[in-house]
Structures are given as C-alpha cells and as structure tokens.
C-alpha positions as CSV (number, residue, x, y, z in Angstrom):
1,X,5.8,-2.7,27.8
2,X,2.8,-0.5,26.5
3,X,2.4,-0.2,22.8
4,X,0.5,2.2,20.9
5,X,-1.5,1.5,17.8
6,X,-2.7,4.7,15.5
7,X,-4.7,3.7,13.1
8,X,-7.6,5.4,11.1
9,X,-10.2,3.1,11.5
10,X,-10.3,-0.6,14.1
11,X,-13.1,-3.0,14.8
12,X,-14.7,-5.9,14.0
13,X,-16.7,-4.6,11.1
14,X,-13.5,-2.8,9.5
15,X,-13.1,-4.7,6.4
16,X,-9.6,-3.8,5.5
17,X,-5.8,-5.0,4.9
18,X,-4.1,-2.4,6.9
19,X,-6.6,-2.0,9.8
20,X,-7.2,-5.7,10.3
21,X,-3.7,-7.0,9.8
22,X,-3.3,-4.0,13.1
23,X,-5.9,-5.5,14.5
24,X,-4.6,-8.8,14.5
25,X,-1.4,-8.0,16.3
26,X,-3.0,-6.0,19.0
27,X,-5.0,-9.1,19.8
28,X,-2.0,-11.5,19.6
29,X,0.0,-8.7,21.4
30,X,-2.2,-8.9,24.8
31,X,-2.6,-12.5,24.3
32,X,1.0,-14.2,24.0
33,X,3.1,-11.0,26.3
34,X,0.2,-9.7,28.1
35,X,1.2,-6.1,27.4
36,X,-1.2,-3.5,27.4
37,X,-2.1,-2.4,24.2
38,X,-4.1,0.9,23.1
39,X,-5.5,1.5,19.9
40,X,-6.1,5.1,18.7
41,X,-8.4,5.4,16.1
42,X,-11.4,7.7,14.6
43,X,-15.4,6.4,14.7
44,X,-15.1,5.7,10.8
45,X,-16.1,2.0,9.3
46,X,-16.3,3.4,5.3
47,X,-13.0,4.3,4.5
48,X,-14.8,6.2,1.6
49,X,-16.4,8.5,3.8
50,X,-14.9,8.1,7.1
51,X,-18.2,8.9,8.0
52,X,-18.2,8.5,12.6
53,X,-20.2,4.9,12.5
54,X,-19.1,4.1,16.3
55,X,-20.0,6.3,19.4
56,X,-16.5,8.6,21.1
57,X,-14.9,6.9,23.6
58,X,-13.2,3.9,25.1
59,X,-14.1,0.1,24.7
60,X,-12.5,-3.0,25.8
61,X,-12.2,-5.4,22.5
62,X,-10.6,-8.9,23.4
63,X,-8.3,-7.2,26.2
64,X,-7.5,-4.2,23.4
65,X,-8.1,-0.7,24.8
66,X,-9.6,0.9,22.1
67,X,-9.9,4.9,22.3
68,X,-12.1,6.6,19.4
69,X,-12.2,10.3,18.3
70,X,-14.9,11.4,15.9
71,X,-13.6,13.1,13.6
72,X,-14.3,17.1,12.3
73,X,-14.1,16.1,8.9
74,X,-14.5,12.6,6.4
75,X,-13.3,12.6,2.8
76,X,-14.2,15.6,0.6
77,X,-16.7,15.6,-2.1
78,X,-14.1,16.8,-4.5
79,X,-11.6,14.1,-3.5
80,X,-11.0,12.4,-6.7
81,X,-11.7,15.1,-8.7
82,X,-8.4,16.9,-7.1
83,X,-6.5,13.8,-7.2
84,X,-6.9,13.4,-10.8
85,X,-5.1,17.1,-10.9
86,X,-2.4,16.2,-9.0
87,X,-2.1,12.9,-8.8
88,X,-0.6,12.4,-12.5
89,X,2.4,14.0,-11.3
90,X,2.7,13.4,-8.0
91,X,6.5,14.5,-7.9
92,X,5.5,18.0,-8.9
93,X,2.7,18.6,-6.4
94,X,3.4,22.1,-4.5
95,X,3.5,21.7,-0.6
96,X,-0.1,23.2,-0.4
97,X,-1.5,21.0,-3.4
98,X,0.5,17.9,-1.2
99,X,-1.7,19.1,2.3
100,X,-4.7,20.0,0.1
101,X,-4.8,16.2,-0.8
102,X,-4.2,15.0,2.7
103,X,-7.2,17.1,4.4
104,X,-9.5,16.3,1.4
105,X,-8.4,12.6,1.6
106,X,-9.3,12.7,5.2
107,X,-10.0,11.6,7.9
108,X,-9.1,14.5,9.5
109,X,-9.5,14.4,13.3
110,X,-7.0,16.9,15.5
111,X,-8.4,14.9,18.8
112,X,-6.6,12.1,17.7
113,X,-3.5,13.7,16.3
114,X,-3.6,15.1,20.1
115,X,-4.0,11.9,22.0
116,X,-1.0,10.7,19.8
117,X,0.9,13.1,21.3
118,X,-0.2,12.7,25.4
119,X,0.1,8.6,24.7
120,X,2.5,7.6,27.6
121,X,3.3,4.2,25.2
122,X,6.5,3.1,25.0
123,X,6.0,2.9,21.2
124,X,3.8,4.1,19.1
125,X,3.1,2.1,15.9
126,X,1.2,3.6,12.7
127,X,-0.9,1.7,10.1
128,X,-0.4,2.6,7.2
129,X,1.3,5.3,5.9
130,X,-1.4,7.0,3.5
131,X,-3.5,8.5,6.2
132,X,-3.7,11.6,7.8
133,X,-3.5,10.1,11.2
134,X,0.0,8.7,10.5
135,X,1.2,11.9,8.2
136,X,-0.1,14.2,11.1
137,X,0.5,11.8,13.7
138,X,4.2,10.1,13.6
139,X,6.6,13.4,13.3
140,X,4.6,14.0,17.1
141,X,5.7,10.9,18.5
142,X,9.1,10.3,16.0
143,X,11.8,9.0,18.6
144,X,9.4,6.5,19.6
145,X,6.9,5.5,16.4
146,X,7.5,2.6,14.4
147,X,5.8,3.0,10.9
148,X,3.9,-0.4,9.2
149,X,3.7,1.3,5.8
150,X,1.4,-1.4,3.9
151,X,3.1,0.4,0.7
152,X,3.1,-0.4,-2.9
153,X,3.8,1.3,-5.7
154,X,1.1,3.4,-6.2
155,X,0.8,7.5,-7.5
156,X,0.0,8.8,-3.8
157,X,3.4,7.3,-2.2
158,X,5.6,9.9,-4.9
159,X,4.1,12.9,-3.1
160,X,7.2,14.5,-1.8
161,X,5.6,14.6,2.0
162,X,5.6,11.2,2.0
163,X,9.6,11.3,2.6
164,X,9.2,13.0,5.8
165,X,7.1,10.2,6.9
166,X,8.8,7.5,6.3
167,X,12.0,9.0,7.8
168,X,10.9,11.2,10.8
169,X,9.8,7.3,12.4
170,X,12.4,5.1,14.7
171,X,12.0,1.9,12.9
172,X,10.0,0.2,10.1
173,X,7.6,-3.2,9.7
174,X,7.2,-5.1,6.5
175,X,4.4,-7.9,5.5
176,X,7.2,-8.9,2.2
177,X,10.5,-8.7,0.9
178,X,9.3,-6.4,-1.8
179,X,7.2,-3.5,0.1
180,X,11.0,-3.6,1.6
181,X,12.5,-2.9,-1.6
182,X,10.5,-0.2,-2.6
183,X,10.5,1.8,0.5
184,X,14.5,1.4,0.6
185,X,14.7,2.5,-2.9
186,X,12.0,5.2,-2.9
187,X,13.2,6.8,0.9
188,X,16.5,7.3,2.8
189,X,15.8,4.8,5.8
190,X,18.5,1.6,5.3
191,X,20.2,2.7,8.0
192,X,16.8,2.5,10.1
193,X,15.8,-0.7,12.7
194,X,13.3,-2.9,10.1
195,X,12.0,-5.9,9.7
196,X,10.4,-8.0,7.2
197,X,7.3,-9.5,9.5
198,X,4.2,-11.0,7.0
199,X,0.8,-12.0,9.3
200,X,0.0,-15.3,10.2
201,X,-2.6,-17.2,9.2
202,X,-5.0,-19.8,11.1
203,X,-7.7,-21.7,9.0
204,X,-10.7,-21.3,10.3
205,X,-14.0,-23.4,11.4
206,X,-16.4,-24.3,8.1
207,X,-17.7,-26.7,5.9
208,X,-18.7,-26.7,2.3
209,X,-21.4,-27.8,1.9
210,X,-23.2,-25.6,4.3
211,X,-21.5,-22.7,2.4
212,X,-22.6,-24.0,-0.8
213,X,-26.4,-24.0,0.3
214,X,-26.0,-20.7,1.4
215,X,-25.0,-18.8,-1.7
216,X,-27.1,-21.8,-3.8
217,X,-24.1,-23.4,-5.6
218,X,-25.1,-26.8,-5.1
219,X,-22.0,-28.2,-6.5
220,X,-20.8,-26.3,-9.4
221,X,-17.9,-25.7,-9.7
222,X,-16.3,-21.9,-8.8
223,X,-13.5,-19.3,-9.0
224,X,-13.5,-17.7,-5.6
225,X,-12.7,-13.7,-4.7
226,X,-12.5,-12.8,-1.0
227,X,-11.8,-9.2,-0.5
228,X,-13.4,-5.8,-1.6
229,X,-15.7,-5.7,-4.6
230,X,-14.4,-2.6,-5.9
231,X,-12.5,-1.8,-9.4
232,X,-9.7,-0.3,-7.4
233,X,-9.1,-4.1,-6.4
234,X,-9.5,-5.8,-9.7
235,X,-13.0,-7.0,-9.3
236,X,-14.1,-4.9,-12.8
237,X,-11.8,-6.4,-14.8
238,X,-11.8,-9.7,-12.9
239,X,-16.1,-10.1,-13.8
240,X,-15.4,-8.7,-17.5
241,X,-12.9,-11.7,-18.2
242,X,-14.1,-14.3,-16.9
243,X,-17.3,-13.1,-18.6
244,X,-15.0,-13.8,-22.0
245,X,-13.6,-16.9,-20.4
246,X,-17.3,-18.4,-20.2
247,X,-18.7,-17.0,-23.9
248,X,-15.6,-19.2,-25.3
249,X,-15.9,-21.9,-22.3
250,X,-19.3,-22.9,-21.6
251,X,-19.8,-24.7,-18.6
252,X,-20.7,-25.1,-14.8
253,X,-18.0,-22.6,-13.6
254,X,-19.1,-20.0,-11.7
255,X,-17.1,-16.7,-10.2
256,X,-18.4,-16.4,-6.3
257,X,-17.4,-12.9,-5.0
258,X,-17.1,-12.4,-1.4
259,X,-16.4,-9.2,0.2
260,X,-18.4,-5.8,1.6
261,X,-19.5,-4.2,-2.3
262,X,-17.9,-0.6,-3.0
263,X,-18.9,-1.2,-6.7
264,X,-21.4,-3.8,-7.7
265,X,-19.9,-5.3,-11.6
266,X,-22.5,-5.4,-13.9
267,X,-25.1,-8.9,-13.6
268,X,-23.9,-12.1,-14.9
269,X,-25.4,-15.5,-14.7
270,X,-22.4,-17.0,-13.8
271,X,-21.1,-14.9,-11.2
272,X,-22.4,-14.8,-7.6
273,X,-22.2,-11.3,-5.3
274,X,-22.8,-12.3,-2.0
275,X,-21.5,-9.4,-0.4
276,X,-19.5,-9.8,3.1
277,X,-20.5,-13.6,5.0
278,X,-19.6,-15.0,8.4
279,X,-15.8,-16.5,9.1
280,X,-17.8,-20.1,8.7
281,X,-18.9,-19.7,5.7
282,X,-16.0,-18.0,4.4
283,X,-13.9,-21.0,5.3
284,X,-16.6,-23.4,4.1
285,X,-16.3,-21.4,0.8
286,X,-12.9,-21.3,0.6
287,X,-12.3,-25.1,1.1
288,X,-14.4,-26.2,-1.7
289,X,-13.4,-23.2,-4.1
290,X,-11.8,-25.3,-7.4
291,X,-9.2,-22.0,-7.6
292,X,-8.6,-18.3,-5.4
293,X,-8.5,-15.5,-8.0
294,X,-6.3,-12.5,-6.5
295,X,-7.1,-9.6,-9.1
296,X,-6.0,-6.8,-7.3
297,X,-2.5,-4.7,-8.6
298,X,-1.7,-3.3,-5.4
299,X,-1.4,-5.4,-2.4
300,X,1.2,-5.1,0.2
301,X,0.4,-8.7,1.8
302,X,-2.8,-10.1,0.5
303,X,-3.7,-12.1,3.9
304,X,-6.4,-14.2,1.6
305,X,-4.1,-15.1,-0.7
306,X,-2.3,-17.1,2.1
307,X,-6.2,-18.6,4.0
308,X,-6.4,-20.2,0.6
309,X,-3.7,-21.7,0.7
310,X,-3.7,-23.0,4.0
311,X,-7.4,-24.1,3.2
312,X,-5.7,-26.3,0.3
313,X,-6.6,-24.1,-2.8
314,X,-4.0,-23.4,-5.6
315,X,-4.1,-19.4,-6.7
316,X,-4.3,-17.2,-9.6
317,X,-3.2,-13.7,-9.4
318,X,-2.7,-10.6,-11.0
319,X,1.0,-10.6,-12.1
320,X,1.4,-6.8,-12.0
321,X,1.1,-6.7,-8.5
322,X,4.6,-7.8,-7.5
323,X,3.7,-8.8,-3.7
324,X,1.4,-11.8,-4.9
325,X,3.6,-12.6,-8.1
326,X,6.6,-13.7,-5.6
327,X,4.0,-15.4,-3.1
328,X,3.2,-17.5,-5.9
329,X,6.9,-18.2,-7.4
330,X,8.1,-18.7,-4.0
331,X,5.7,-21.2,-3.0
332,X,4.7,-22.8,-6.2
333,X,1.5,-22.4,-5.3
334,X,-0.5,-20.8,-8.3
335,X,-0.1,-19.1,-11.3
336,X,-0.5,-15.4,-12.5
337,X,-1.7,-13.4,-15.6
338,X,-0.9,-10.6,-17.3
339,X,-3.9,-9.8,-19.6
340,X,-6.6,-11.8,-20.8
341,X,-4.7,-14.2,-23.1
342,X,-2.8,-15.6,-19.9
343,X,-6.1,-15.3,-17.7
344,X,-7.2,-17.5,-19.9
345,X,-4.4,-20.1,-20.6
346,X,-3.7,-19.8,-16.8
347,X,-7.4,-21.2,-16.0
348,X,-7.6,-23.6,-18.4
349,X,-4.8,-25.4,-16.8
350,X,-6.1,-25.0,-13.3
351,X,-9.5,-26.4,-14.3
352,X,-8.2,-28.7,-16.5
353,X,-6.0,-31.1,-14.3
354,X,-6.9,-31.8,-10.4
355,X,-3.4,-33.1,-10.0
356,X,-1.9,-29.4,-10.8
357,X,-4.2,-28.4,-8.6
358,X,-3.6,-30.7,-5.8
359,X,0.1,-30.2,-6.2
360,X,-0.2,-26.2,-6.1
361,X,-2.3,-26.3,-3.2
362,X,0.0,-29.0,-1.2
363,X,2.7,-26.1,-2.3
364,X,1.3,-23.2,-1.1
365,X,0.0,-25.2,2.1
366,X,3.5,-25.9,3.3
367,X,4.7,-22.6,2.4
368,X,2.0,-20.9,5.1
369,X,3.0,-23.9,7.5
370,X,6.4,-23.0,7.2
371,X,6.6,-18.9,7.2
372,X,3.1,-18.1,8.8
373,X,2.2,-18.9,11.5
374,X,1.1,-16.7,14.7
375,X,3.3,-18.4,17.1
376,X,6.5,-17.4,14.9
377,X,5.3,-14.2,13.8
378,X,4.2,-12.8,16.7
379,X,7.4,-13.4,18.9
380,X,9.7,-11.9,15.9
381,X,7.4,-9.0,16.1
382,X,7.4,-8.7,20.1
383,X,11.0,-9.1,20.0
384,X,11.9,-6.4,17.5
385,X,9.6,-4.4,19.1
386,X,11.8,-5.1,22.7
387,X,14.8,-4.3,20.7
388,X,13.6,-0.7,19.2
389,X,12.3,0.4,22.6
390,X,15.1,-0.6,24.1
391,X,17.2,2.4,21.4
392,X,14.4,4.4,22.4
393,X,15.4,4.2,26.3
C-alpha cells in the first residue's frame, strides 16, 4: 500500500517535533512493511523563514522517496507583527484576516499543494496541522488524508479555519491521550477513525565521558535541555531560573543546552550553549545528565522527554504543558513546576537524594519499555492505517 506524507519541511538536518516524528515513520514504514512511501515537502530547513535550503527535486533517503518543491514565498516580514493583531482573539478573526495569517505564516508553495493533489497514494498523511501545506493541502485529498495534528492548546488552533481542517480529513493520529482530548473537545470529529499512537524510542550509541570532554564539563554535575533554544520553548525562562537557583545554591551544577539556537539566553557561567551535536554525543550527554529539564508549555509528545528516560534519567518539566505533566504522573518518572518556587523545591530534591533519582529514572525507564517501542508502535500504526484505507476503498 503506498502512503503519502505532506509535510512542510523533511531531512536529516530538520530539527523539529512534527517533521522528525514524520520522518521517523516513513523510515520505519519502508523498513518493517516495505511499502512505498513518498514524502512531499518544500526545500525549507528554518522553519522561521522557510527559506529553499535543499535543491527541487527527488532524493532517495533510507528507501523514502522524497519529492521537494521550492517554494514562491517563506514567512513574511510582518508575521508576528500581524499575529499579535489577530492572534489575541483568534475566535474573531475575519475569513481574510484567518488566510492573511496563513500566507504570511507561510510556507506557501502551490507546486506542492499540486502534487498533493496528482499523488496516486493510497493515503495521504499530513504533519501537522498549522501549516499551509496541510490547511491548503488535505480538503484536496479529504476521502483519503489522515491528519497527525501535533496540537496543543495554543492561540493559532482557535482560528475558525482550523475546523475545516480537522474535519474535511478521513481519520486522525495522536502522540497522547490529551492532544486527543483537545481536538475532540475543540472539533466535531468523534465519530472519525483515530488513534492514540506516541513514537518510539531507541537509545542510542554514546558514552559520557567522551561527551563530557567535548562540551568541557569534566565531571560537574548538570541539568540537561535537548531541543530548540528558543523562548517559544521555555529556554528564556528556563536560563533566568536556574540563574536564581544558583545565586541562592552555589555549587558545581551546571545547565547544558543542546539544540540548533533560535535565541541565544543571555551568558552565564554556569550554563553551557553548545548548539546542535552528533546522536553520540547527544546520548553520551544524556546518560550522565544528573536531571532532563523539559521547559517548554506546548508539546504535543516531547520525544526527548522519553530518550531520557530510556537513557536512565529522572525528569523535570514544565507543569503547564499538560502532555509532559501526565508523562510524568503516569510513569513516576519526574517531577514538574509551576513557577519558580516549585522549580526550585522540585531541584532540590532531585539533586539532593540519588536514590529519588535512581527510582524515577528506573520508573520512567520501564514506562518507555513498556509503551514505546518501534516494534509495537509501528505495527499499530501500519495496521490502522490498513484499516482506514480499507473505508477508503
């Protein structure tokens, strides 16, 4: 069965929840049915400018066919400006104010949108739904196009176009129970073919102490962040507590920050930006990290919140996003905050007593072990996928 994948940017250099958890299942896809896979995507890396990084064309990646469009047009200079105007009350936006945001949000690339329609796939799946490539894309393809939102609850997902989008497609995938909930409660699709999927996760090849020369830790020990250094995912904050936490906690610990840098926090002796490193090293980090800090408000999965875990490192995460929150009280496998008060309370226990932290991480461990892994995931997926094409047919 050939299976479609729309997605606005795919590669090995995309660093990105949406685009790599796609990426991820093409991969698998090819590798445990052997199905061909296509992916149709733009030449964009930065999602900030959707500038066209790779050539127009097709390439082979690990058995993926992988067809890029450049696009006529990345994300508008006035971008945020206009979002701030409409943004606040997204439920009000006119219908041109709604499109005005999608083509300044961008990318906007009609040969795409048109190759969407001409794919002879069986299905055609769409990551995520914030795009213009999914908002123009799925009502061409809706009898067969199976929408992976990655939604939270964020201003964009009010705008009233969004309803269309979620309920022109055949079926819906989930990573978690709660990016469920909301799109049940927020759009009229119960009655649609879902299913809650997650990723799976594989610890990788590294070692510590390797990693540890690399970024010049020696052994201190260190909070680690693997994702984005950007405000938008919790990095600003993240840097100025921890700042705090170290004025009224002197000590070795150190904050290590791994991850491509949209927005570098202001300089601090005791936090390391070492901007994006190898899978090695990242493993090699992660495995000697004394706690994984998860910052960010909005996540609809949070795949590194789940490789620390299976690396054997208890968590601390931002209890405002709900999708980590429940990780966590699920799994017993770290603790959250909600301010600076229980940032600091919250690391003070982790740091204070290995056996919490051995416990937590044994916790979260077993949870991947038992929910996560490829093997399981990827034959739920293939078979709901079996299941919607055969209501398709």
């Amino acid at each position: 069965m050939k299976v479609a994948f729309v997605v606005p940017r795919y590669g090995d250099e995309v660093i990105g929840g949406a685009e790599r958890a796609a990426q991820q299942l093409a991969e698998r896809l090819v590798a445990a049915r052997g199905w061909p896979v296509e992916v149709l995507t733009t030449c964009a890396v930065d999602y900030r400018t959707w500038a066209n990084a790779y050539p127009p064309g097709t390439t082979d990646l690990r058995g993926v066919r992988v067809v890029r469009f450049a696009s006529a047009r990345g994300r508008s200079a006035d971008f945020d400006a206009y979002s701030a105007e409409i943004l606040p009350a997204p439920t009000r936006a006119t219908d041109a104010q709604q499109w005005g945001w999608i083509d300044r949000q961008g990318p906007v690339c009609p040969d795409l949108i048109d190759a969407v329609a001409a794919t002879d796939a069986a299905l055609v799946t769409f990551h995520p739904y914030l795009y213009a490539p999914t908002v123009l894309g799925i009502s061409r393809v809706a009898p067969r196009a199976v929408l992976h939102p990655s939604a939270h609850d964020e201003l964009p997902i009010h705008l009233p176009l969004y309803r269309e989008v979620f309920t022109c497609t055949r079926a819906l995938v989930f990573w978690t129970g709660d990016e469920q909930r909301l799109a049940n409660r927020l759009f009229p699709v119960v009655s649609r073919p879902q299913i809650v999927l997650g990723l799976g996760v594989e610890a990788g090849a590294g070692e510590t102490q390797p990693a540890l020369q690399e970024l010049r830790l020696e052994d201190r020990p260190y909070l680690l962040y693997l994702g984005r250094v950007d405000d938008a995912k919790g990095t600003g904050p993240l840097v100025h507590w921890f700042s705090t936490y170290k004025e009224r906690r002197p000590g070795p610990l150190a904050l290590v920050l791994v991850g491509p840098v949209i927005g570098a926090p202001r300089p601090h002796p005791d936090v390391v930006l070492s901007g994006p490193v190898d899978e090695s090293t990242k493993w090699g980090l992660l495995r000697g990290a004394t706690v994984l800090v998860a910052p960010s408000r909005y996540e609809s999965f949070s795949l590194a919140l789940l490789e620390g875990w299976s690396a054997g490192v208890p968590a601390l995460v931002n209890g405002a996003c709900a999708v980590t929150r429940e990780h966590c009280r699920r799994s017993g496998g770290g603790l959250w905050f909600e301010g600076y008060a229980q940032f600091e309370a919250a690391l003070d226990l982790l740091t204070g007593s290995r056996d919490l932290r051995d416990g937590m991480a044994a916790c979260g461990s077993a949870y991947v072990a038992d929910r996560y892994t490829w093997p399981c995931v990827i034959e739920r997926y293939a078979s709901f996928l079996e299941t919607v094409a055969g209501f398709v047919a």
